[in-house]
C-alpha positions as CSV (number, residue, x, y, z in Angstrom):
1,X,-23.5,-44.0,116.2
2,X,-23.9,-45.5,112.5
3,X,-20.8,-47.5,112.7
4,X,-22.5,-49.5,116.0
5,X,-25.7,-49.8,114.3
6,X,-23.9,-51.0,110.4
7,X,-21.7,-53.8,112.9
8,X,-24.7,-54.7,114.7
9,X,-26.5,-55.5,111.4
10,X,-23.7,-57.3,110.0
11,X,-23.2,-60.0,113.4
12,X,-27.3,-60.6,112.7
13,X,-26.7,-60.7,109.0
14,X,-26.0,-64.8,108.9
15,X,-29.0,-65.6,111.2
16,X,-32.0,-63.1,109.3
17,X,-30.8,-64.5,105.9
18,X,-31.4,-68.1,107.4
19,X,-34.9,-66.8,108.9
20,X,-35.8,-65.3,105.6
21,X,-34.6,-68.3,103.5
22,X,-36.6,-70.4,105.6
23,X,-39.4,-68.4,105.1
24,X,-39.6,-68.7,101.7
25,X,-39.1,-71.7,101.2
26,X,-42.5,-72.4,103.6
27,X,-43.8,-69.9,101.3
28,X,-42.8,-71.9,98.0
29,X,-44.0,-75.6,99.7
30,X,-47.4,-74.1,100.6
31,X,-48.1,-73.0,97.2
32,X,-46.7,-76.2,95.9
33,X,-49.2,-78.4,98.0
34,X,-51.9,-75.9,96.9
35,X,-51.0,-76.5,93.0
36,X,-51.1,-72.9,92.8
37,X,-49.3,-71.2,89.8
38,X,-46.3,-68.5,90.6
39,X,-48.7,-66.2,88.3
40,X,-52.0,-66.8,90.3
41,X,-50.2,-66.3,93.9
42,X,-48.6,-63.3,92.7
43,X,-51.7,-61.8,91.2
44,X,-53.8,-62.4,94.1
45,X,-50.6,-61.0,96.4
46,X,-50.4,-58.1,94.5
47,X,-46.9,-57.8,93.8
48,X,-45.1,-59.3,90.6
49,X,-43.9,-62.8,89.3
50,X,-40.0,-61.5,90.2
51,X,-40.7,-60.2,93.7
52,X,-42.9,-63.6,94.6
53,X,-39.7,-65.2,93.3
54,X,-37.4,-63.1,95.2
55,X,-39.7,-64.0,98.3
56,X,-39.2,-67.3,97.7
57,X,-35.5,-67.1,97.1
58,X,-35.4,-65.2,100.4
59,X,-34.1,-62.6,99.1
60,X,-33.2,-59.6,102.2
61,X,-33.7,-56.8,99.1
62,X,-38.0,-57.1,99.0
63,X,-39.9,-55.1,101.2
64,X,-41.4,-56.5,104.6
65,X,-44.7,-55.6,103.4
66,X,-44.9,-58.0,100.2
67,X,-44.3,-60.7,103.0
């Protein structure tokens, strides 16, 4: 049953990292237009500079819950 599960994940692999990149990149332009610094949305997210980066990056490694 893993093996099914592990293929499955890697056919939708492509299309979440495009989802997620697109995400953060919205993420990234709102702050932008805001002027807001990468310190200030991160302290106010509470998470750190690196994982509001990551976010932005759209990186698949940061938890759900820090978006």
């Amino acid at each position: 049953m893993a093996i099914i599960v592990s293929i499955m994940e890697s056919k939708n692999l492509p299309v979440l990292n495009r989802i997620l990149a697109g995400l953060g990149e919205n993420i990234r332009l709102a702050r932008l237009r805001r002027r807001f610094s990468a310190s200030l949305v991160s302290e106010r997210a509470g998470i750190s500079r690196p994982t509001l980066r990551a976010i932005e990056r759209g990186d698949s490694g940061v938890s759900i819950g820090a978006y």
